[in-house]
C-alpha positions, 0 to 999 in steps of 0.5 A, a space after each residue: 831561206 830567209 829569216 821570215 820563212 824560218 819565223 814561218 816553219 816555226 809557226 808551222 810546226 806543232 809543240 811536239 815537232 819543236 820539242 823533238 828538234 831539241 833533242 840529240 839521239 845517237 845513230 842507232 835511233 835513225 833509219 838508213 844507219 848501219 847501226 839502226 835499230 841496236 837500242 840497248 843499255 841506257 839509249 833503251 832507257 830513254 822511251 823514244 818513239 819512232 815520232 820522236 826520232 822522225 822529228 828530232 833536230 841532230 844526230 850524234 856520232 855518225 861520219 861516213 859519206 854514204 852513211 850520212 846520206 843514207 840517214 839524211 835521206 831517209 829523215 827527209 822522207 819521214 820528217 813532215 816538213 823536210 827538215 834536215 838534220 845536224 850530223 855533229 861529233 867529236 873532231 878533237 885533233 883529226 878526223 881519219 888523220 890524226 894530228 898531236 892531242 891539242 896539249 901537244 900542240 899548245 907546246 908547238 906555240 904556233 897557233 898557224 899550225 893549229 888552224 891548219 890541223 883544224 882545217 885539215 880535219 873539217 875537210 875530211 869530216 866535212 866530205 864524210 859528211 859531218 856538220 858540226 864538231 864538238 871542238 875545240 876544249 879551252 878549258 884551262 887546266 892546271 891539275 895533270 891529275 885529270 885525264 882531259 888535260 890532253 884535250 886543252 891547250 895548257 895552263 895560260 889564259 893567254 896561250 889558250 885564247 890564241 889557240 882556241 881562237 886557231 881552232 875556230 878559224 880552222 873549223 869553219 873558216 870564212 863562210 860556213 854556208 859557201 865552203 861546204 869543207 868547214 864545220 861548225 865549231 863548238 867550244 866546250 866546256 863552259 865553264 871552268 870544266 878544267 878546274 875539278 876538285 882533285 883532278 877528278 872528272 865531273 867533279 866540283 869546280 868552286 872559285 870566285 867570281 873574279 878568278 873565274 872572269 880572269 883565268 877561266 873565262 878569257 879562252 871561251 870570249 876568245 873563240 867566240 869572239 871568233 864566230 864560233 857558233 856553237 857553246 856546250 855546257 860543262 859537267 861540273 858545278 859553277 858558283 854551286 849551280 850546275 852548268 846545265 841548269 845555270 841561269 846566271 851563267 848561261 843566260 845572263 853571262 853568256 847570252 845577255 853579256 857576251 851577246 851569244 845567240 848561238 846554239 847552246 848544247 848539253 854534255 852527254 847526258 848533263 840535263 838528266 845529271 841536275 837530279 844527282 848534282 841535287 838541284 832538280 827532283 826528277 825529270 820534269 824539274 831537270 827540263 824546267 832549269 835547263 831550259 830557263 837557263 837556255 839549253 837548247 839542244 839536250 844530248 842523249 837523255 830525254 828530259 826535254 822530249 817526256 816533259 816539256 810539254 807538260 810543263 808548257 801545258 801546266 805554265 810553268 814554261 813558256 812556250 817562247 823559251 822553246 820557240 828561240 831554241 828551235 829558231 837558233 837551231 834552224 839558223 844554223 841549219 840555214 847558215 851551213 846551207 842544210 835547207 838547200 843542201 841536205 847532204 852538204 859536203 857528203 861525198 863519197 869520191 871527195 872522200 875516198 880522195 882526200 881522207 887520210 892523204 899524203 898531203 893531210 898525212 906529210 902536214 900532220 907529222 910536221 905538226 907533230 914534230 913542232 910539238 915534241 919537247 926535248 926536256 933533256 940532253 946530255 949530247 946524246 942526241 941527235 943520233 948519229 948515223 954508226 950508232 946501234 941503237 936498241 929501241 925498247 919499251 911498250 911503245 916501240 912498235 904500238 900503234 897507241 899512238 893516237 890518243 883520246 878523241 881519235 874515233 875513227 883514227 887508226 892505230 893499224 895505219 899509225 906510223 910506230 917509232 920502230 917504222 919511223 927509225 928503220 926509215 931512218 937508219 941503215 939496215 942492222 943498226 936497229 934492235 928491238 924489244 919490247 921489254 915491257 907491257 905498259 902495266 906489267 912486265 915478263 922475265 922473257 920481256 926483260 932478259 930480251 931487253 938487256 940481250 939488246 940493250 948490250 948489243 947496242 951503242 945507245 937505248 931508245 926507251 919508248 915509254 908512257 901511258 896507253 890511251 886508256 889513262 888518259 881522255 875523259 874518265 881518265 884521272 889518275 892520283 899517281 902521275 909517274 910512269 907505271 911501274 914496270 917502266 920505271 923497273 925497266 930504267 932501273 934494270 937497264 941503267 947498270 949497263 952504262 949506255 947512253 939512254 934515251 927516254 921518248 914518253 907518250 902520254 897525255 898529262 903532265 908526268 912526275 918524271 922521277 926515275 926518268 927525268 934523273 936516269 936517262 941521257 935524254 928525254 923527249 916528250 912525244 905526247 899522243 903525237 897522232 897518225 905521223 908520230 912515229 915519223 916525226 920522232 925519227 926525224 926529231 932523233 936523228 936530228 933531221 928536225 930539231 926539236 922546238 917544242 916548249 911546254 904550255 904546262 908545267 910538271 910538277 915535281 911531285 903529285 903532293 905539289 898539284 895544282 902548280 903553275 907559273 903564274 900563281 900568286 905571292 904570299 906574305 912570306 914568300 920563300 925567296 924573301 931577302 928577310 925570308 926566315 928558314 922555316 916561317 915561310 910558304 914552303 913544303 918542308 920535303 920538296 921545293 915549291 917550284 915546279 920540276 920542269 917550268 911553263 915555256 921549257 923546252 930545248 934545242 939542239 942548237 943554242 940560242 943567246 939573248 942579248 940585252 933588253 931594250 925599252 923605248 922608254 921608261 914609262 908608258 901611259 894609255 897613249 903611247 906603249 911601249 917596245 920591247 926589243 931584244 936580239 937572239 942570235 943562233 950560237 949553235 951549228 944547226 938551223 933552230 926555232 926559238 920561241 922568246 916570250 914576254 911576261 909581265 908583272 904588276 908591283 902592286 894591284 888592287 888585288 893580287 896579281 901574279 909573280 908572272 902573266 905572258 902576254 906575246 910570244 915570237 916564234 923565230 927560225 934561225 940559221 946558224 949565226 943569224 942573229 934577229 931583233 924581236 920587238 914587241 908592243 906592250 899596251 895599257 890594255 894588256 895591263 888590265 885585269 879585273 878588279 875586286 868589283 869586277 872592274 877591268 882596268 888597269 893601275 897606274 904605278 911599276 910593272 917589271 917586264 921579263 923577256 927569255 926562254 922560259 916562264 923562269 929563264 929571263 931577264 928583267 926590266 921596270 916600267 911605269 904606268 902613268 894614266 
């Protein structure tokens, strides 16, 4: 279909048919869904009618071939001018089969594996018949008290535009038109959404122009700068505005200076939030500002559909603002094909062939493997094959492996660490217990516990948080281990057993009472529908771990937020002519993190040999190389990720002690030995200034190259412009 005839249907539809493509409804709303006509609770509350629904533009939460068609069918029947609907979703980290929750993968630094995890979920959602994700996340975070830290990739704005630049080529690939087994990507949340005072979520986000352009903002240009096509608003205040209804931010940032002409969308329910945010007095005000800042699509509250036109009768909006919306909105219909096939990639065959496949199965159980981070190892892993092992904990068996934003997952068919290690040991060398509940634990529990643990020659504590405390609405103020599992250390350490700690979770943990008492810790995060496969294999030393965190842990919740690329002070603690007490320090715990940006280890060892620079100085003309050789010093086949930061001696403004700006992932055999060689240009140099500028500054830069964001060697270079 060709502009002009979208120009025309336009043209042909009545004000209330172009209201009605603005609205977003959930499945019950729509005729031909199993669910159909189950209006309860607040979607009751929203007064929609059946002409409403016949005209309305997108459908939430819908996914099943059969269902899909149904739907669309029956839409095609009672919509006046055929016009198809958007079928949208959360496909965060996997469709059927679920891959690690995209803060686990960040901590693979594989960005090629991250598309590849995409891509495999818009195949199996496309089949089913979905259109649109609400994915990826790339809210930078730096406060593991939020729940929704699983759903980001980490703590650097450079990390995260990498990845989320991965997720969209995943999500839509090449030709969202042509290849009906893509989808729509959707960045979300803009903006800042990561930033919420105290970790809460929907809470207020307050920060300057300046640090919001050069931490928070990178991640966003970069998937769109990608092609993605959609951008959802986020909950939370910018500059005092809420997102929804913010002009500055949508309009004149995202629209005006980026150049988006994309589909905007509201968060669930966000334009109807203006009113207890404070900035809009009822229903009519909310659809006023949330359609002068360039809202185009209003998910499940109905502002838009009560009001608007009044509003437009009344001239308080002009009915062009609606007309682009509706136009953005059919030129995605038009871009994915849905003019001339409605029911796109929907299909039942495909879908029974391909959704949860071994191939799709075998892929995410090496993604999840290449995201687990090894944060401790006193020689006691691997496991070997004589060893008894006694595999204990809540999640020794528990298919609450999957984590948030895993909707039509399947913890039945989830693979349990218990499953993985009897595929691995031979018969009798594996005890089990539960020993405890994730929040509680029994007498019978724990005398279980220790009546397997002395049975055994090494104890696999399966530990960590269920689902439920983490995702979105899922901010915790104490970030350890519940209770019961740290009782569960404690009771179980008096026996002198090697122990092996492996930790599901979503968030960043303070790891005291673990990280101190067991022999080994891994870090599984929410490791998807293959987890317990890839732990096995991480344990017995079939697959060497490579992980490396993309945020850091804190030491204490009392440190929050912490990360590596913060500022210095005027009194830095490390100072040569640093004062004992007169300095920025807390006076009970260190200022550093427990574990640090970049960490992670290997069962093999690699070694670096000397930084070499092509020359001392460089200028915006000729960069400048880097090059260091790692060497596997170990006996086993390794990956290595060797990372580059830099940092600026002196800025206009203060710039961090630290900034990563490339990294190289290397496998190597034992022995191998590989130069690494990277470019630095005067662009990577650059940052905003107080004015907003983006440039950069002549003068001395150190470079660093290593294991971690704290492990590294350093050098000095100048810039000269």
């Amino acid at each position: 279909m060709a502009d002009q005839q979208l120009f025309s249907l336009v043209e042909r539809m009545t004000l209330e048919e172009k209201i009605a493509q603005l609205m977003q409804l959930a499945v019950p709303f729509f005729e031909g869904a199993e669910e159909s006509g189950q209006i309860t609770g607040p979607m009751e509350s929203l007064g929609i009618t059946d002409e409403v629904v016949r005209n309305s533009g997108s459908v939430l939460g819908l996914a099943g071939a059969k269902k899909v068609i149904a739907v669309q069918e029956a839409h095609l029947r009672n919509n006046r001018l055929g016009i198809p609907l958007l079928i949208m979703a959360d496909i965060v980290h996997g469709f059927k089969t679920i891959f690690p929750v995209p803060l686990a993968m960040g901590c693979s630094w594989d960005p090629g594996l991250a598309e590849r995890s995409a891509e495999i979920a818009a195949l199996e959602a496309s089949v089913s018949g979905l259109h649109v994700t609400f994915a990826p996340m790339v809210d930078l975070v730096r406060d593991p008290r939020w729940g929704r830290v699983m759903e980001s990739t980490g703590e650097d704005p450079y990390l995260n535009s990498e990845f989320a630049r991965a997720f969209v080529r995943g999500f839509q690939g090449n030709d969202l038109s042509g290849d009906v087994h893509r989808l729509a990507a959707c960045v979300k949340h803009f903006a800042a959404y990561g930033a919420g005072e105290g970790g809460r979520d929907y809470n207020t986000v307050d920060m300057s122009e300046r640090q919001l352009r050069e931490y928070y903002l990178p991640a966003y240009k970069a998937a769109l700068d990608e092609g993605c096509e959609m951008v959802m608003t986020a909950f939370n205040t910018v500059h005092g505005v809420p997102a929804t209804g913010n002009k500055r931010l949508m309009r004149d940032l995202l629209r005006s200076e980026w150049g988006f002409d994309g589909v905007l969308i509201s968060d669930w329910g966000a334009v109807k939030e203006l009113i207890p945010h404070g900035v809009a007095e009822d229903e009519a005000e909310a659809a006023l500002k949330a359609i002068q800042a360039g809202v185009d699509i209003e998910m499940m509250t109905s502002c838009y559909i009560h009001h608007l036109p009044e509003l437009v009768s009344e001239g308080r909006v002009d009915e062009s603002l609606i007309d682009e919306a509706v136009l953005r909105i059919l030129s995605l219909k038009k871009r994915l094909g849905l003019f001339e096939r409605p029911m796109r990639g929907a299909d039942p065959e495909a879908e029974r062939e391909l959704v949860f496949c071994d191939e799709h199965r075998h892929a995410a159980r090496e993604a999840a493997a290449k995201s687990c981070v090894l944060l401790k190892n006193n020689s006691v892993l691997p496991l070997q094959p004589e060893q008894r092992v006694a595999l204990i904990g809540p999640f020794a068996a528990s298919g609450d492996i999957l984590g948030p934003w895993s909707w039509t997952g399947s913890k039945e068919d989830a693979v349990t660490v218990e499953q993985g290690l009897r595929s691995k040991l031979s018969s009798g060398r594996l005890i089990t217990a539960e020993g405890c509940g994730v929040s509680s634990m029994t007498e019978q529990q724990l005398e279980e516990a220790l009546k397997a643990a002395k049975e055994a020659d090494v104890i696999v504590l399966a530990l960590g948080e269920d689902s439920e405390m983490s995702g979105e609405a899922g901010s915790r103020a104490f970030i350890t281990l519940p209770e019961p599992q740290l009782e569960l250390i404690k009771r179980l350490k008096p026996l002198q057993k090697p122990m092996v700690v492996v930790l599901f979770n979503g968030r960043p943990l303070d790891l005291h009472g673990v990280l101190d008492k067991a022999d080994a810790v891994l870090e599984a995060w929410y490791p998807g529908s293959e987890g317990g496969a890839a732990v096995a294999e991480l344990l017995t030393g079939e697959v060497n771990p490579s992980g490396r965190l993309s945020m850091s842990f804190p030491y204490s919740v009392g440190q929050v937020p912490v990360y590596y690329n913060h500022f210095n002070t005027g009194r830095p603690k490390d100072a040569p002519d640093a004062q004992e007490r007169y300095v920025s320090q807390y006076l009970d715990i260190p200022n550093e993190p427990l574990l640090p940006f970049g960490f992670g280890l290997s069962y093999t060892d690699f070694s670096y040999g000397k930084m070499k620079l092509s020359a001392e100085e460089m200028s915006p003309d000729q960069p400048l190389e880097i090059t260091v050789s790692v060497t596997n010093a170990g006996d086993m086949a390794g990956e290595e990720v060797v990372q580059l930061y830099i940092r600026d001696m002196s800025g206009e403004v203060v710039r961090p002690l630290k900034e990563l700006k490339a990294f190289r992932k290397l496998l190597l055999q034992p022995g191998e030995q590989q130069d690494v060689t990277f470019t630095l240009t005067e662009e990577q140099l650059r940052y905003h200034h107080s004015d907003l500028s983006f440039e950069s500054d002549a003068g001395q830069f150190c470079i660093m190259v290593g294991r971690n964001s704290e492990d590294t060697e350093t050098r000095q270079f100048k810039l000269r412009k």
